[in-house]
N, C-alpha and C positions, 0 to 999 in steps of 0.2 A: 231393241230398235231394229229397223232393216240395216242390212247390208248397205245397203244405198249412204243412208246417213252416218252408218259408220266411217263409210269411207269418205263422207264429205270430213267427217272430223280427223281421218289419218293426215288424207290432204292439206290441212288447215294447221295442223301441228307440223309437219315439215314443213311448211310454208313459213309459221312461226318461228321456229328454230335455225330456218335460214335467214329471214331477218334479225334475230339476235345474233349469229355469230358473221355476219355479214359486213356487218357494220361498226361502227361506234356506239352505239345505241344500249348499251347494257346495264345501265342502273336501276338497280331494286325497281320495280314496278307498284311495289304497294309500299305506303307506310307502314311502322310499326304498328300504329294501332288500328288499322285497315287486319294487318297479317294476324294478333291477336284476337281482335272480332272474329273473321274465319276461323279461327278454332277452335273458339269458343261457340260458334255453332253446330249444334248439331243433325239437324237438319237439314236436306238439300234443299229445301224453298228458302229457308233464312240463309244459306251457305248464297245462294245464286243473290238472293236479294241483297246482301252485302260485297259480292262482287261487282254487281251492276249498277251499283248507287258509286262505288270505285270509280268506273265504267264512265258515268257519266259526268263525276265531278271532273274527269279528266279535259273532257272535252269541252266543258264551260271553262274549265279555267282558260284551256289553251285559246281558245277563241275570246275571252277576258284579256288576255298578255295580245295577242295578234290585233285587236283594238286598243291599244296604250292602257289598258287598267291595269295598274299596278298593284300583285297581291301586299294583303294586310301582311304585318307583324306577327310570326307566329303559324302561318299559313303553312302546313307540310308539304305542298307543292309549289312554296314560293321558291326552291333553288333547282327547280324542273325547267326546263324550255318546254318549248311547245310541241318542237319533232320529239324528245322525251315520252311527252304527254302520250302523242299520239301511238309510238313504242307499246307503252303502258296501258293506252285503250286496249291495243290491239291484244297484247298477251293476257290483257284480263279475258276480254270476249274469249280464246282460244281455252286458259283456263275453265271459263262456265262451259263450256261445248263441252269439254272432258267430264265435269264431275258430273252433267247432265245425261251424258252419254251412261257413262258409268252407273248411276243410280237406274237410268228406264232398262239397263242389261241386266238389274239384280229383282223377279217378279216379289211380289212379297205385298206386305201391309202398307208401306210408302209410296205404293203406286200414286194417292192423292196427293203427296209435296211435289213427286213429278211432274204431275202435272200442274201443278200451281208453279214450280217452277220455271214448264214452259209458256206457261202464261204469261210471267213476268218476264221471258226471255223473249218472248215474241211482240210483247210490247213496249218492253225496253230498245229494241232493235229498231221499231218504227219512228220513234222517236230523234233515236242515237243517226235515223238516216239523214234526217232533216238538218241534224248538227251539223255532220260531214257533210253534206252537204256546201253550206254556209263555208268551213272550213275550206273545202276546197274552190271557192271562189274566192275568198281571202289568199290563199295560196299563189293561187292565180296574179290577182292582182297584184301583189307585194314582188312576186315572178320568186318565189322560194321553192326550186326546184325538188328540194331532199321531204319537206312539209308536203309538197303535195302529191309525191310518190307514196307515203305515211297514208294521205287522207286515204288513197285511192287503195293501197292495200287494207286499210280499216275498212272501208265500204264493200270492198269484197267478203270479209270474214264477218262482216256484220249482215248482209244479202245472205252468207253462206247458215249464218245462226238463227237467222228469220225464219227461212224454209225448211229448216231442221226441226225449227221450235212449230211451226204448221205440221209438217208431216209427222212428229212424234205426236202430237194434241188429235191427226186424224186418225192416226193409230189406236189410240186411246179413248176414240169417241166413235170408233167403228164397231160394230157388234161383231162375237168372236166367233169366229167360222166352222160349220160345221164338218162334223167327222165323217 
């Protein structure tokens, strides 16, 4: 990857790490059988695409709880709040930028999960905008201060995974330069 996106990703992990030790906010981000799945894949396209489905159960639940729908029986994010949730968004997204990062730094035969990976990182993140979006107008309205510093640090590191996930995809669909 360039420098450039590296350092979008160093940025974005002190940024991480100071919202985890910052605050309150430090419960397990994934469930067991979320953290299982991951290691059980092998692959960085199904590694990303099991964080990102994480990712965005997160964000429907919380926006589910911030409308009065009460999760089911059974539910692994039923004893999560929504500033949790959003915690949890955020350090998944931080997670997939590292393994993403990490895999486009090693050239080799996987270059094509790469990029499928950032395929789904780039359209997982368009998506995930329109969520927070939403969230942060719910914030708003409710007037819950701590939620919508949450949404607005996730819309950063999700803009920040967008562009990363563009500029790795232009990288890899630029023909390679001559000697």
């Amino acid at each position: 990857m360039s420098r450039r996106l590296l350092m979008i990703f160093l940025t974005l992990t002190v940024v991480g790490g100071a919202l985890t030790t910052s605050g309150s906010l430090s419960k397990e981000f994934l469930t067991d059988k979320e953290i299982e799945k991951i290691q059980e894949a092998q692959g960085i396209a199904d590694r990303v695409k099991i964080y990102l489905e994480a990712a965005a159960l997160r964000l429907k639940a919380a926006q589910d709880r911030l409308q009065g729908l009460e999760p089911k029986t059974g539910d692994p994010l039923e004893l999560f709040a929504p500033e949790e949730m959003l915690d949890g968004y955020y350090r998944i997204l931080g997670s997939v930028m590292l393994n993403v990062d990490d895999a486009f730094q090693k050239p080799g035969p996987n270059q094509q999960k790469v990029v499928a990976a950032l395929k789904s990182l780039k359209k997982s993140t368009e998506k995930a905008l329109g969520d927070l979006e939403i969230l942060k107008k719910i914030a708003e309205e409710k007037r819950k201060e701590e939620l919508w510093n949450l949404v607005n640090k996730s819309i950063d590191i999700t803009n920040a995974a967008h562009e990363g996930a563009e500029f790795g995809l232009s990288k890899e669909s630029s023909p390679p330069a001559k000697k």
